[in-house]
Each structure stands twice: as structure tokens, then as C-alpha cells.
C-alpha positions as CSV (number, residue, x, y, z in Angstrom):
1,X,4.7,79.0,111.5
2,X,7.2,81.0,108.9
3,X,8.6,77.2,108.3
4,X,5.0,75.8,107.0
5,X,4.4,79.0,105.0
6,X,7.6,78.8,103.0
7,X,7.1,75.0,102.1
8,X,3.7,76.1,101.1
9,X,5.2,78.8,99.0
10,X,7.8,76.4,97.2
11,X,5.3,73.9,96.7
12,X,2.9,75.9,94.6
13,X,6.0,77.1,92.4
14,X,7.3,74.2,91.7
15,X,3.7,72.9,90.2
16,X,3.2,76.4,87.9
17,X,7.0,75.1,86.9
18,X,6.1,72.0,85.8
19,X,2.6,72.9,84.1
20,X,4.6,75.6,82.4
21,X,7.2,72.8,81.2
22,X,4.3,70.6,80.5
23,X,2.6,73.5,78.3
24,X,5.9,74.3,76.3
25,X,6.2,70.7,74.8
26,X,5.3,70.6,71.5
27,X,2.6,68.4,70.8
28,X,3.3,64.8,70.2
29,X,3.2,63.9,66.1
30,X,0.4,61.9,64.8
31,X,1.3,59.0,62.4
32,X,1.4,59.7,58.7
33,X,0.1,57.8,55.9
34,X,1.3,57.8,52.1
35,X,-1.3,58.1,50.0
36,X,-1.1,58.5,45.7
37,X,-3.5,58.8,43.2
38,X,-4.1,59.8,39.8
39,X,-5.0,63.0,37.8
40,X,-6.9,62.6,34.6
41,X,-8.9,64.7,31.7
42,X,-10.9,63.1,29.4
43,X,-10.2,59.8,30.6
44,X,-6.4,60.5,30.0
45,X,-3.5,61.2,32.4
46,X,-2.1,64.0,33.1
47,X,1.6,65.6,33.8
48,X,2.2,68.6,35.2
49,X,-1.3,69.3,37.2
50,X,-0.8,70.4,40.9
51,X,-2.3,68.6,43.9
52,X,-2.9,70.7,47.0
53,X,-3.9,69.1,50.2
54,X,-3.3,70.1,53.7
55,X,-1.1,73.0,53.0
56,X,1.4,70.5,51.0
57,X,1.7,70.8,46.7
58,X,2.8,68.2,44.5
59,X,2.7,67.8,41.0
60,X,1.5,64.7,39.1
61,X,4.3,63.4,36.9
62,X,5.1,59.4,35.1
63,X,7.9,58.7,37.8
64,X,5.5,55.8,38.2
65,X,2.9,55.9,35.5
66,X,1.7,59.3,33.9
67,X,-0.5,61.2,36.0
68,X,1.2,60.1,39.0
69,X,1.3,61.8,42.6
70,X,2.0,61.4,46.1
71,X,1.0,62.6,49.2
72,X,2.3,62.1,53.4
73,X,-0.8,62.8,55.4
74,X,-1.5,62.1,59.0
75,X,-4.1,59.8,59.8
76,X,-7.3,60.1,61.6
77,X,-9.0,63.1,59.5
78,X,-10.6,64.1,56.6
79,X,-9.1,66.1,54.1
80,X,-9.8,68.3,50.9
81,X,-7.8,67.5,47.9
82,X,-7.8,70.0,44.5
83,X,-6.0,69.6,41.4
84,X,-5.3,72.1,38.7
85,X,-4.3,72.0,35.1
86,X,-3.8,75.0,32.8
87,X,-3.4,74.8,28.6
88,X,-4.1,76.3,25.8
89,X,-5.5,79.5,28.3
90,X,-7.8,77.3,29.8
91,X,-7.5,76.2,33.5
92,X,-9.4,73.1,34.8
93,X,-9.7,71.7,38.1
94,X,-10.8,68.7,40.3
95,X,-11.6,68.8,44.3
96,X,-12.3,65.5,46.4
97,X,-11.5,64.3,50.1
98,X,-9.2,61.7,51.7
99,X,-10.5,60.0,54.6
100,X,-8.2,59.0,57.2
101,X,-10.8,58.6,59.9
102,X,-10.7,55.6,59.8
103,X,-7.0,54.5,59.1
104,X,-4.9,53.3,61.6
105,X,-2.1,51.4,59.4
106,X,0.5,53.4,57.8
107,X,2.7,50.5,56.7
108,X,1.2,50.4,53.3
109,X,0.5,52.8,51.2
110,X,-3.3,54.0,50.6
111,X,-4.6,54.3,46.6
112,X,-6.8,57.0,45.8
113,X,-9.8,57.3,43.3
114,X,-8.7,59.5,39.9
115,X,-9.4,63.0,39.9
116,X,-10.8,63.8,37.1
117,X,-10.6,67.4,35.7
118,X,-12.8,69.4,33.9
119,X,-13.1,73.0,32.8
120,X,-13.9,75.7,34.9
121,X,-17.5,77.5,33.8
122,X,-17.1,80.6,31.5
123,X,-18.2,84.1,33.5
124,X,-21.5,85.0,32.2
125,X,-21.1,88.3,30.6
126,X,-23.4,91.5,31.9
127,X,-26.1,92.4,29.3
128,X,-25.7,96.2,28.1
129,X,-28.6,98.6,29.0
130,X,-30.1,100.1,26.4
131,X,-30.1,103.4,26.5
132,X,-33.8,105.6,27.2
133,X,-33.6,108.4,24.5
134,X,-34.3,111.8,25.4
135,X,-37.0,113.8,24.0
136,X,-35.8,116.1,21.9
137,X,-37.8,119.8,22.3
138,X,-39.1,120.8,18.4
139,X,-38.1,124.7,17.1
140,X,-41.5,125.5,17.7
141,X,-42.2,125.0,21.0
142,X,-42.7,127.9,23.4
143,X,-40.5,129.1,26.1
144,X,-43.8,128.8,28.3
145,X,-43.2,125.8,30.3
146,X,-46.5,124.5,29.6
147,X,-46.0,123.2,25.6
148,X,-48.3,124.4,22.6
149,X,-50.7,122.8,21.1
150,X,-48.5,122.3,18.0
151,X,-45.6,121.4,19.8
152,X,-44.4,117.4,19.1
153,X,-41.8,115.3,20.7
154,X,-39.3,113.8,18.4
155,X,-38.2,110.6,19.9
156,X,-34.1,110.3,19.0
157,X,-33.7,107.1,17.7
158,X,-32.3,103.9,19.6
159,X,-28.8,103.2,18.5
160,X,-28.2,99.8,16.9
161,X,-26.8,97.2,19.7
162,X,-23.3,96.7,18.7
163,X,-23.8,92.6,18.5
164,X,-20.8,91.2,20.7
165,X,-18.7,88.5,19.5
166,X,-19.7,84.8,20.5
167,X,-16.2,83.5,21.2
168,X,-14.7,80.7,19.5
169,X,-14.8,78.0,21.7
170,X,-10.7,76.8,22.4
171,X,-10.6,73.0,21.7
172,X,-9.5,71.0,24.6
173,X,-6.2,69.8,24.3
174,X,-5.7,66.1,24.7
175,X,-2.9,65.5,26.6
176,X,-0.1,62.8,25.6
177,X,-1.4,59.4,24.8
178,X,-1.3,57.4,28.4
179,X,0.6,53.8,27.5
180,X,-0.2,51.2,29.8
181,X,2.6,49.8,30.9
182,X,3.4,46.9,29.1
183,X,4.2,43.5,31.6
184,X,5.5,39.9,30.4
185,X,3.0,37.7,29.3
186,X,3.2,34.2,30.9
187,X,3.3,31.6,28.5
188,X,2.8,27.9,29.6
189,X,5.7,25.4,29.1
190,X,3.3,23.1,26.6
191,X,3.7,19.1,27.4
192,X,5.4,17.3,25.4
193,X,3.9,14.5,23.6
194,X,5.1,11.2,24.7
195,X,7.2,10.0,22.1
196,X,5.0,6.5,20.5
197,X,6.8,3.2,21.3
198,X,7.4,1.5,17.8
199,X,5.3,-1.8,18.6
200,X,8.4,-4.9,17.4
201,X,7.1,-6.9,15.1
202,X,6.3,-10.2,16.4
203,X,8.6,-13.0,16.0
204,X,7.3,-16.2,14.3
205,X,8.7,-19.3,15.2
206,X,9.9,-21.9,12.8
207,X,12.1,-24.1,11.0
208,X,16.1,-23.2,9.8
209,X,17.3,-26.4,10.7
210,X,17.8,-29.6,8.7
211,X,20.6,-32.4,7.9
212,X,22.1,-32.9,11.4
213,X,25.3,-35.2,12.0
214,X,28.3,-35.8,13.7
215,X,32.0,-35.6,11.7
216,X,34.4,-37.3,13.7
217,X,35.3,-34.2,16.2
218,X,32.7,-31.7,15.6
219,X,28.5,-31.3,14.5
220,X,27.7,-29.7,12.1
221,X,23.8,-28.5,10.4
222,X,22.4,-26.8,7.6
223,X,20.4,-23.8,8.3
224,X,18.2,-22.1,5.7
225,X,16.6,-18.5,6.9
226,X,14.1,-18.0,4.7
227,X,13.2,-14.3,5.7
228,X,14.8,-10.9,5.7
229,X,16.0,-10.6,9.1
230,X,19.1,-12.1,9.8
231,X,19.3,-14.4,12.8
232,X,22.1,-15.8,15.3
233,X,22.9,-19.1,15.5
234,X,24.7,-20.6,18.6
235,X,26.3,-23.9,18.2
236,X,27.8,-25.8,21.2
237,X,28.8,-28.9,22.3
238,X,29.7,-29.9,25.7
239,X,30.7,-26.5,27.5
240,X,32.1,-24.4,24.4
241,X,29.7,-22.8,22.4
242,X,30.1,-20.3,19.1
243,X,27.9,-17.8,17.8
244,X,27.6,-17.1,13.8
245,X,25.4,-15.0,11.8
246,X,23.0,-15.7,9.0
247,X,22.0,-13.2,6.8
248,X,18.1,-13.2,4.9
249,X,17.7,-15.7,2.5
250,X,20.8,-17.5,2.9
251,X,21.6,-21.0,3.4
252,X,24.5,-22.6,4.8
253,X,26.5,-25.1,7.2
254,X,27.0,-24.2,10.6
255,X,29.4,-26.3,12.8
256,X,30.5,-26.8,16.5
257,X,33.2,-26.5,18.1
258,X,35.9,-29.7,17.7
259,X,35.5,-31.5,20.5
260,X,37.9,-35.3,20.8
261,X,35.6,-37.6,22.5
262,X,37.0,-40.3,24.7
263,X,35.9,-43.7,24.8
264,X,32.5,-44.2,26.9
265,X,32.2,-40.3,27.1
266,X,28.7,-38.8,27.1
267,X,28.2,-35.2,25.4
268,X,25.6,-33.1,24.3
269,X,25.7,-31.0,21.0
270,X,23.0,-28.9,19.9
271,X,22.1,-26.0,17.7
272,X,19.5,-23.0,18.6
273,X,18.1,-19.9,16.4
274,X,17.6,-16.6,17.7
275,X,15.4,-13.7,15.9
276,X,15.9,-10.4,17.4
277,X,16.8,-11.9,20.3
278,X,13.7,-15.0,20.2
279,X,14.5,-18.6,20.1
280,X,12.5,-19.7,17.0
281,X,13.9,-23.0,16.5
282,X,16.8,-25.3,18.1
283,X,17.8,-28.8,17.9
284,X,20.2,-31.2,20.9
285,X,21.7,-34.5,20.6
286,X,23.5,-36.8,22.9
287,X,26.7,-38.3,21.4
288,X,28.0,-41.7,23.0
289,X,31.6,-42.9,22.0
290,X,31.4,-46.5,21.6
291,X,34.9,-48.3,21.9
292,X,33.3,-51.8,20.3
293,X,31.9,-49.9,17.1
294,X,34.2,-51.1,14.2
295,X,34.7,-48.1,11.6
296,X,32.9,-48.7,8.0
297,X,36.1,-50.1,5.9
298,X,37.3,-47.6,3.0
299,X,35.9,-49.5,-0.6
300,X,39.1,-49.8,-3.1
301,X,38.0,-48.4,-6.4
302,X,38.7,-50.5,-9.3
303,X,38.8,-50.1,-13.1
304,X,35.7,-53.3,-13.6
305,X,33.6,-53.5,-16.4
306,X,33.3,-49.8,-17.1
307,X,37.1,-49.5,-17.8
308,X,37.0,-52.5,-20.0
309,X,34.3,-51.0,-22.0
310,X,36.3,-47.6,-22.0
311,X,39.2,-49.3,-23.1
312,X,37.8,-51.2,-26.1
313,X,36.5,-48.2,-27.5
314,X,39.9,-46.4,-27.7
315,X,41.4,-49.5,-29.3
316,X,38.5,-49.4,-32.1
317,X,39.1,-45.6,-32.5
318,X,42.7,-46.4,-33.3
319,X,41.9,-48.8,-35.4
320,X,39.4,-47.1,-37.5
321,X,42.0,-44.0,-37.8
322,X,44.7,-46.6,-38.9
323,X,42.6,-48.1,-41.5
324,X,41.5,-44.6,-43.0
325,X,45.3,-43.5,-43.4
326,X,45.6,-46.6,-45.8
């Protein structure tokens, strides 16, 4: 029986232990969220004004842009928010809330609207009383409390209100000029215009070539370029080939390579005219070496009947001199 009782006993202290452990904890922290915002007046921002909310003061400042401030708030409530500005003597303020209700994210920070301040209302001053004036008792009155006939109450005069001062309204002070801040303006890369392909002026073709023939070991042409633009020339015969230039307007021979043909031998010669690269005129021949051809014999020159003549008319010019002398 005394064994039962005493677990009984232990058991109920060690629960009040642990509910009195339990109630000692402090309460778990709720998550905060930053929030920041803006004070202006007149449309303008403002340094220096002091936010309140939740027991926690800040004042605004341009760590970020003028007017700035900040707040760390926990989420899930609603909270009032004032702001206060003082200068020149006069004070003006600005109240809103934050709502956290409904915020469960406090990754990013939350922006607020601007508070905007404005002046506080002037205390409406108490209107003076005007005095009541006494009655002033004339020299002739009785002493008997109930007054004579004769007796007249001079009324004392009101005094003149002293007219108070209208004060002279303190002009708001406009606080230094907010500058947005300035960011870099993007300015597109412009496309560059494709530069125009000069269109080559066509090539005409025609004729350079005239008076072809064969000198014993090599061909040879005339070639007359006619136009401004020089052009190349490309002689060959066989497998050698050359390669000459002719200038505009200029005329002149162009030969091929030497080549010794053998007896019975087959070759080809030829000539071709390039403009800028275009064939505008070319001419080929087959040469055949004939061993039965007999060469044209060389002609002997003789004096004949034009040195007779010649020689007569030197003998009558000596004559004629000789005959003058006598």
C-alpha cells in the first residue's frame, strides 16, 4: 500500500516539473520580413524623417535613393506605421499599416506605398470673453436700497478688443531636389549596310588577231587591242606556252615558243585573248613538216636595166661638168 502511494506521489511531480519546464521556454520566434518604403512631402523625398513601427525607429536616408528606409517585421500581422518630419518649426507627419497577414515568404523583400507627409493642423485659439461692465452707482443716488427716482445707471464703457495677430503663415520648406537615379541607356548596335558589289563590266568579245604564220621554228601573230583595258595573250605550241601583255590601243607581234620540228611531226600552235580573265578571241593551227617540200630558192639580185640606166646618167653628168670647165 505505502509502495503505490509513493509512485503516485512521484508521478504527479514529475508532470508539474515538466509543465513548469514547458512554461519557462520562451516562445518560439515567428519569421521576419524586410520591408522599405519611402517618405515623401510635396511629392519630394525626404532625409531625416523617422519611421516608427512596432516599437522599432529608423530614419529615412539616400543609402539607396533619398527618402529611403527599412524595416525587419514579423509576419502574419498588421501593423501601424508613422513618420515625422520637423523644419522650419513646423512638424508634419504620416501614419499607414503594413499587412503581413497574409505573407508567408520572407525571402524577398516587401515594397511599401510612400508615405506622404503633411502638416499637422494649427490649434484653434480660445475666443476672449468680453467683459459684462458693471453699473456704476451715480453721486446722487440714495443710500436707501431702493434707488430714487432721479437716480441713472452709467454703463462703463466696453474696452476695445485688443485684435490678435493673424500669424504669418511659415512657407513650407522644400526639401532637396530628389535626382532620379540615372541608369545606362541601351543603344542598339545599328546593322551595317551591306557593302554594294561593283557589277564588272561585261566583256565583249572580238577580234585582236590578224596575219598568222609560221617562221621556220616558231608562230608568230599580230594583235591589235583596240580598247583601254589591257589583255593577256597566251601563245603556245605543242606543250610550252608563254603569256605577254598588251596594253590599250597597242599593236604588236606576239610569237611562240621555238619549237624544231622533225620530219613527219604533227603540232599544234595557237594564240588566245583573255580580258579580265574572258577568252574574247583565239586562233589554232596544225603544222605538218613535210620532208618532200623543196625550199623556195633565194633570187640573186642583179644590177639589169635599172643600173644601166643609173649608170648612163653619171657618165652624162661628167660629161656635161667636163664640157662647162672648158
Amino acid at each position: 500500500m505505502f509502495h503505490k502511494t509513493t509512485l503516485k506521489m512521484l508521478s504527479y511531480a514529475l508532470a508539474i516539473t515538466v509543465l513548469a519546464a514547458l512554461a519557462s521556454m520562451p516562445p518560439a520566434m515567428a519569421e521576419s520580413a524586410t520591408v522599405y518604403g519611402q517618405v515623401t512631402l510635396n511629392g519630394e523625398p525626404v532625409n531625416g524623417a523617422t519611421v516608427s513601427c512596432n516599437g522599432n525607429t529608423t530614419t529615412t536616408s539616400s543609402s539607396i535613393y533619398n527618402g529611403f528606409y527599412t524595416l525587419s517585421l514579423p509576419i502574419g500581422k498588421d501593423y501601424p506605421v508613422t513618420a515625422t518630419y520637423t523644419a522650419n518649426g513646423t512638424t508634419y507627419t504620416a501614419s499607414d499599416n503594413i499587412d503581413l497577414t497574409g505573407t508567408t515568404s520572407t525571402s524577398t523583400p516587401i515594397a511599401l506605398s510612400a508615405l506622404a507627409l503633411t502638416a499637422q493642423a494649427a490649434a484653434t485659439p480660445t475666443p476672449t470673453p468680453t467683459p459684462t461692465p458693471t453699473p456704476t452707482p451715480s453721486p446722487n443716488a440714495s443710500a436707501s436700497p431702493s434707488p430714487t427716482a432721479n437716480a441713472s445707471i452709467t454703463p462703463t464703457p466696453s474696452p476695445t478688443p485688443t485684435p490678435t495677430a493673424t500669424p504669418t503663415p511659415t512657407a513650407t520648406p522644400k526639401p532637396a531636389s530628389y535626382t532620379q537615379p540615372s541608369y545606362p541607356t541601351y543603344t542598339p548596335t545599328p546593322t551595317p549596310e551591306p557593302t554594294p558589289t561593283p557589277t564588272p563590266t561585261p566583256v565583249v568579245q572580238r577580234k585582236v588577231f590578224s596575219s598568222p604564220k609560221w617562221e621556220t621554228d616558231h608562230g608568230m601573230i599580230t594583235v591589235s587591242n583596240v580598247g583601254d583595258t589591257p589583255i593577256t595573250v597566251r601563245s603556245w605550241v605543242g606543250d610550252q606556252s608563254n603569256n605577254t601583255t598588251v596594253t590599250g590601243n597597242e599593236t604588236r607581234s606576239i610569237l611562240t615558243p621555238i619549237a624544231l620540228l622533225e620530219e613527219n611531226q604533227i603540232v599544234d600552235m595557237g594564240f588566245e585573248a583573255y580580258e579580265n580573265d574572258v577568252l574574247i578571241d583565239s586562233y589554232k593551227a596544225s603544222l605538218y613538216m613535210d620532208p618532200t617540200a623543196t625550199p623556195a630558192p633565194t633570187k640573186a639580185q642583179s644590177p639589169g636595166f635599172a643600173g644601166a640606166i643609173a649608170l648612163a646618167g653619171l657618165l652624162a653628168a661628167g660629161y656635161l661638168i667636163t664640157r662647162k670647165e672648158d
